[in-house]
C-alpha positions in Angstrom: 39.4 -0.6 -38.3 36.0 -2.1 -38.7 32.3 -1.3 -38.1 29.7 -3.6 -36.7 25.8 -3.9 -36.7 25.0 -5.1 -33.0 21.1 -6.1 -32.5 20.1 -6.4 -28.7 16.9 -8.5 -27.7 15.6 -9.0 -24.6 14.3 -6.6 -21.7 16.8 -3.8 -22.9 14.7 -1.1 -23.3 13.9 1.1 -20.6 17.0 0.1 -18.5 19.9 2.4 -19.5 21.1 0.3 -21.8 21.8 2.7 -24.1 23.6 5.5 -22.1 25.8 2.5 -20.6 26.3 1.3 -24.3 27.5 4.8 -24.9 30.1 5.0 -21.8 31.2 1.6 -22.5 31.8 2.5 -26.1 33.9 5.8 -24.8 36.1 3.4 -22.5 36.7 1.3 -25.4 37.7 4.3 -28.0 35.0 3.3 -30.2 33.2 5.5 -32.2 29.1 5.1 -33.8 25.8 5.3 -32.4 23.2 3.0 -30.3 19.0 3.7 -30.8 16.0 2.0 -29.4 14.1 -0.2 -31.8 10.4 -0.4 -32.4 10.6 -4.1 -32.3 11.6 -3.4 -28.6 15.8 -4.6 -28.9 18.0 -2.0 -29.1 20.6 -1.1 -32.5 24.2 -0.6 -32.4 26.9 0.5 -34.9 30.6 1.0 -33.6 33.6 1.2 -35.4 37.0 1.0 -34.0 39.8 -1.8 -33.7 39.1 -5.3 -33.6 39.4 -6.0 -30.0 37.7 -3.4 -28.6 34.6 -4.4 -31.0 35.1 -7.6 -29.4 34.7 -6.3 -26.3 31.5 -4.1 -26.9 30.0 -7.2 -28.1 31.0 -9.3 -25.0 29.6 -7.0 -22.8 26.5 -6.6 -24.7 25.7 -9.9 -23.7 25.5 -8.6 -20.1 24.6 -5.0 -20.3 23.6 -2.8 -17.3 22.4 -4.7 -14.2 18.8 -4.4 -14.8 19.0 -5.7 -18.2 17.9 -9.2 -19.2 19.6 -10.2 -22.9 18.0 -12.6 -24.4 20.3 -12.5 -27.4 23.1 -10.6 -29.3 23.7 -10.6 -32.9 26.6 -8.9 -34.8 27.7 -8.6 -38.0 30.4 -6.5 -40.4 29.6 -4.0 -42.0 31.3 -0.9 -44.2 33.3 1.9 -41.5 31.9 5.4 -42.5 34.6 7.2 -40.2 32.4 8.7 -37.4 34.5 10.4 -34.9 32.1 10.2 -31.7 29.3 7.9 -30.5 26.0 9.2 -29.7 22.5 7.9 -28.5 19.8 8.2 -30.7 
């Protein structure tokens, strides 16, 4: 298992980006949390196996229809063993 910092730029806010985060997290068994930034992008952390991170990052390149990403950045960092995924 590993846990990942996702960053989310673009028009992201104020589109459902992060309840869809959240349900697409849930589909993928992947637990964490996703927040709205002041900086206008929106923060992830999951945890959860490899593949399905892979996943929540692919499709955060998309996002919800009326999104418009203008970029996705990810990076490792330590699990802390959450067991659900919430919005913030």
């Amino acid at each position: 298992m590993k846990r990942l910092r996702i960053r989310v730029t673009g028009k992201v806010q104020g589109v459902f980006y992060r309840a869809s985060t959240k349900a697409k997290a849930k589909e993928l068994g992947l637990n964490g949390w996703v927040q709205n930034a002041e900086d206008g992008s929106v923060l992830i952390e999951a945890e959860g196996e490899d593949l399905n991170l892979d996943k929540l990052v692919e499709w955060c390149q998309q996002g919800p229809g009326a999104a418009q990403v203008g970029g996705v950045e990810a990076e490792e960092i330590l699990p802390e063993g959450v067991n659900s995924f919430e919005v913030r």
